[in-house]
Structures are given as C-alpha cells and as structure tokens.
C-alpha angles and dihedrals in degrees: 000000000000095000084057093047100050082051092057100051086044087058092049091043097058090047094045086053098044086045096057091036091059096036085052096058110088121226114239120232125261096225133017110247126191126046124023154080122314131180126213127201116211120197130174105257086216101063115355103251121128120258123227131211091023108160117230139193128185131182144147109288124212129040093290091059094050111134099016116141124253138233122226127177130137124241124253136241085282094055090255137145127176108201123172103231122206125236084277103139086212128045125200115202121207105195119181142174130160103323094334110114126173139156129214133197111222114198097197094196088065098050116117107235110233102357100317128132129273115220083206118047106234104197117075119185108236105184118357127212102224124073109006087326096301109120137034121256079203140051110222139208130179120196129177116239117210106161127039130321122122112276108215101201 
C-alpha cells in the first residue's frame, strides 16, 4: 500500500510540475505594437485610384500623448506615406488637400505588420469632408513596416 501510494504522488507530482512549467511560459506576440514606421495607403472613395500630394499629420492622440511631436509628409504618385509613429497607442490623422479636411483615429495595436490583415480594423473616421462631415472623400489602409521601405518623416 505504501509503494502505490508513493506512485501515485510521483505521478501528481510530475503533472503538477509540467503544469506550472507550461502555464509559466508566456506566449510572444504576433505582431510588434509602439513605436515604428507605418505606412498608409490613400485612395479616392469615388473611384479607387491613389491620390497624390495628400497632406498628412500624425501624432499621438489622448491627455498622455500631449505635447508629443508630429509627424508631417505628403504622399507620393501611388497614394503612399511612411511616418514613423511614437509609442502613442492612438494615433489621430489629419489629412488635407485643397479644401478637403478630414481626421482619422489610428489604434496601433490593431495594425497588420508588412502588408498582412488585421482581424480588427485599426483606422476609424472622426469627422468626414463630404456631406456635413460625414463621409470620407478617401478609403484608408495602415500597414506596419518592419523591413525596408523610405520613411518619409
């Protein structure tokens, strides 16, 4: 009876240590978040095409980012900016042409790293240009970029 005793606390004791050992691994995240260079894509709503000399503003949104310093570039004949985002969490762009003025909520921890797919989407339109602000005169999309590609501010 004792042999079969000490067996079975051995037995317990081997689960009980390869329990703790796998609940004490932490799991590593699927995609870097903070602080980095993202690029955003900016097409016409209307038709789909990129827009070119889009101004575009980026800087650390809520009362913990105040102060933090923006970043500002243009985008390019394919409707594309590089900025290099702080560590903001949330992200407000300003985007501007002519009399077209819209701003956009960025969620950093939802961006898709080199051209992947979020599961959540990460931009959010704040206030529109067309009809009474309502809707967006452009489509949006944010990627991460972790290996190459020009950063433009």
């Amino acid at each position: 009876m004792l042999q079969y005793a000490r067996s079975i606390v051995a037995v317990l004791t081997a689960l009980c240590l390869g329990l703790m050992s796998a609940c004490s691994s932490s799991p590593q995240r699927a995609a870097p978040t903070g602080a980095g260079n993202y690029m955003l894509t900016v097409r016409d709503a209307a038709n789909g095409r990129p827009v070119e000399g889009v101004s575009v503003t980026a800087v650390g949104a809520g009362a913990r980012n105040r102060g933090a310093e923006s970043k500002a570039s243009t985008t390019d004949e394919d409707g594309i900016v590089v900025l290099a985002f702080g560590n903001w969490g949330a992200v407000e762009l300003m985007l501007s042409q002519g009399e077209v003025n819209e701003r956009w909520m960025v969620t950093q921890d939802r961006v898709a790293v080199n051209g992947g797919k979020s599961s959540r989407e990460p931009l959010r339109l704040m206030v529109g240009s067309r009809s009474n602000g309502g809707a967006s005169a452009y489509t949006l999309s944010i990627t991460r970029v972790e290996r190459g590609g020009k950063i433009d501010a």
